[in-house]
C-alpha positions as CSV (number, residue, x, y, z in Angstrom):
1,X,6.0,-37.0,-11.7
2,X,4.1,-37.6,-14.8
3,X,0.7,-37.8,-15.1
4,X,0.4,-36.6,-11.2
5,X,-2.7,-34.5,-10.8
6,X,-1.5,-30.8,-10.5
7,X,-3.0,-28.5,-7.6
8,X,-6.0,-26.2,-9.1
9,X,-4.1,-22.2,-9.5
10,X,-5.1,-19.2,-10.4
11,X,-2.4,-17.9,-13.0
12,X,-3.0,-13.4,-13.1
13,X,-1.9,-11.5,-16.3
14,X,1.4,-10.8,-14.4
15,X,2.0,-14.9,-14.6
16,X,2.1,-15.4,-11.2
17,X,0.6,-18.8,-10.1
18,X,-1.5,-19.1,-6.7
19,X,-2.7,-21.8,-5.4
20,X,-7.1,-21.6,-5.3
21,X,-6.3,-21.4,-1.6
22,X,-3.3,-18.5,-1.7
23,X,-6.0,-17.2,-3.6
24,X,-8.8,-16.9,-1.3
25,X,-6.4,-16.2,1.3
26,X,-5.2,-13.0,-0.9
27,X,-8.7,-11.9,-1.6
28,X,-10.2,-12.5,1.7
29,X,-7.2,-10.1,3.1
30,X,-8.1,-7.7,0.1
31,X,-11.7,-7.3,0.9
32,X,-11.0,-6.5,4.9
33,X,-8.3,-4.1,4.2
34,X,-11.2,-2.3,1.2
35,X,-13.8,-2.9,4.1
36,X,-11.5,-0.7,6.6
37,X,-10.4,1.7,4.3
38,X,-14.4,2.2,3.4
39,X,-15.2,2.2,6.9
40,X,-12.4,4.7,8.5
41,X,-10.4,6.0,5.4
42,X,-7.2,3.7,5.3
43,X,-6.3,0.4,6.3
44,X,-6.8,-1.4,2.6
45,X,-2.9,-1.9,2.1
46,X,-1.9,-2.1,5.9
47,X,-4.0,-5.2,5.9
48,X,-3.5,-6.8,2.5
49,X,-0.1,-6.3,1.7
50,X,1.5,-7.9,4.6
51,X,-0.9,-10.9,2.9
52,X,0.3,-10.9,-0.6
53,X,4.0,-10.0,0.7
54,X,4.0,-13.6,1.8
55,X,1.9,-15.8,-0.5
56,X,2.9,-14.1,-4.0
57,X,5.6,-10.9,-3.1
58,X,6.3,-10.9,-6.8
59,X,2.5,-9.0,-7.1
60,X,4.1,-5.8,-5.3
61,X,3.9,-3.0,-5.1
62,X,1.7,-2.8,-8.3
63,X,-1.1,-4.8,-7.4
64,X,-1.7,-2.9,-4.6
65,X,-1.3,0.6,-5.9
66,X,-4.1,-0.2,-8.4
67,X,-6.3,-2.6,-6.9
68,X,-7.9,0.0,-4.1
69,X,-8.1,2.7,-6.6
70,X,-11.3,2.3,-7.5
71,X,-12.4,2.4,-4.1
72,X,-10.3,5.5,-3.4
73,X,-11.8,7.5,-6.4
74,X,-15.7,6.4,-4.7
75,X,-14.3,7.4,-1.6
76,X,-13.4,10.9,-3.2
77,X,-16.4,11.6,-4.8
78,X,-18.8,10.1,-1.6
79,X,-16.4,13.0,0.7
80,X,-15.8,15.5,-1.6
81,X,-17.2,18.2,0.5
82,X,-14.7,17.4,3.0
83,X,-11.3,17.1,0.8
84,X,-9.2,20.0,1.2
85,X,-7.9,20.5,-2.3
86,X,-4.9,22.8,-1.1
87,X,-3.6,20.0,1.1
88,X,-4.0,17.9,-2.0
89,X,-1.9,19.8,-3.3
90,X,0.7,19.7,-1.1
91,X,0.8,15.9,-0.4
92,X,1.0,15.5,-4.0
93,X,4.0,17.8,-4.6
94,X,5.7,15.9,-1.8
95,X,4.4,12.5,-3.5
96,X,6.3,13.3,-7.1
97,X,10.1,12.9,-5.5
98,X,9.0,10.3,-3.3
99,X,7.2,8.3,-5.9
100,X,11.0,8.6,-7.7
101,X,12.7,7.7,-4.7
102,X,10.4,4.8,-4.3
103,X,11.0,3.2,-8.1
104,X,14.5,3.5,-7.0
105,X,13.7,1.1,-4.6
106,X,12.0,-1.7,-6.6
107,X,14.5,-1.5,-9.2
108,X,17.6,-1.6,-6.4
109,X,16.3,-4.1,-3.9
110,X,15.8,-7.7,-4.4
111,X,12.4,-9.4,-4.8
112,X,12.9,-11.0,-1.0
113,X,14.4,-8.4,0.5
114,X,11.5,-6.0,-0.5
115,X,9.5,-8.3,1.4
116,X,11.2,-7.9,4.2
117,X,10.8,-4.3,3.7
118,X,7.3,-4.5,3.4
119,X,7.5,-5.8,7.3
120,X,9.7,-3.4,8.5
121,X,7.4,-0.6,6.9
122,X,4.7,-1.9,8.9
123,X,6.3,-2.4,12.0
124,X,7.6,1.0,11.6
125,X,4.5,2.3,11.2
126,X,2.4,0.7,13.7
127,X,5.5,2.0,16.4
128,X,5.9,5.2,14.7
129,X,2.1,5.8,15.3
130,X,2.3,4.2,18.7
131,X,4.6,6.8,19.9
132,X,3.7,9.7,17.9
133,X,2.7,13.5,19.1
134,X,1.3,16.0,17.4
135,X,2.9,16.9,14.3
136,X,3.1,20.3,13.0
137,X,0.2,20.8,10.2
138,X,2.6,23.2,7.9
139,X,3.7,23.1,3.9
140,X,6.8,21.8,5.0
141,X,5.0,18.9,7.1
142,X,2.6,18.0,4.1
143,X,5.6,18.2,1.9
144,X,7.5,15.5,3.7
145,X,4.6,13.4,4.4
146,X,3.8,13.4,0.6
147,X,7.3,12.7,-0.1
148,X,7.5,9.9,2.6
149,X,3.8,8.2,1.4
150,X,5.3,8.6,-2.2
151,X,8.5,6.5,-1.1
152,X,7.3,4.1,0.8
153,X,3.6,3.6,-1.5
154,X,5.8,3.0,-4.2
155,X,8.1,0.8,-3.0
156,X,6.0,-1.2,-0.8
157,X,2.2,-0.2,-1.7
158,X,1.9,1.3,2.1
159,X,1.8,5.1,1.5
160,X,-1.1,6.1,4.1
161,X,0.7,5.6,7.5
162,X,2.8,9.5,7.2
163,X,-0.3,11.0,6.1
164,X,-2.4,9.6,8.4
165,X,0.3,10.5,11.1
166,X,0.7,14.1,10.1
167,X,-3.9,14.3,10.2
């Protein structure tokens, strides 16, 4: 309808257009999930990207893999003295094929149905952690949890869950 008065948006370099209150709704859920992962270590993307999977899906997984990066790197340096550089290592061996796997994903899987991933991820997660026992703490283990947190970072910004599970 010309001349109608057009709701106020919020338009990000990627062209997406939110609404001012998708918006707040996005950056509220953003802050909690950085104000978890500050408090206890993870959390950021378990909260937020269920958030922006609905209002704008179109903003994953990239938003999310470098929005909490800055946060991550403080996190880093605030813990240093308690990062264990060898299972760094490992985790990120295991990251580089899932990380491949993962881009297979996006590029494979259509824009809605990788929402509905992004669900299923997290209900996976949240039972897979309900009914989880100790995992063995080998190379192998922080091999496949890299390569798991790789897949499923990639493809639906929620990496932390397998590492998280295997700690």
């Amino acid at each position: 309808m010309a001349g109608a008065p057009r709701a106020a948006t919020v338009t990000p370099s990627v062209g997406i257009d939110l609404s001012l209150g998708e918006y707040l709704v996005v950056s509220v859920g953003v802050a909690l999930g950085a104000l978890a992962q500050g408090a206890v270590g993870f959390g950021a993307n378990l909260i937020a990207v269920p958030l922006l999977a609905a209002v704008a899906p179109a903003a994953l997984p990239g938003t999310m893999i470098l929005l909490p990066l800055p946060l991550q790197l403080e996190m880093i340096g605030r813990e240093r003295h308690g990062v264990v550089w060898s299972d760094v290592g490992w985790l990120t061996l295991g990251r580089v094929p899932g990380v491949l796997a993962g881009t297979w994903i996006v590029t494979a899987v259509a824009l809605d149905q990788l929402s509905v991933l992004t669900g299923l991820v997290v209900l996976v997660a949240v039972v897979v952690s309900a009914a989880a026992t100790r995992l063995p703490f080998t190379r192998a283990s922080k091999l496949a949890a890299g390569a798991v947190s790789g897949t499923f970072g990639t493809a639906t910004s929620i990496g932390g869950p397998p590492v998280a599970l295997l700690y």
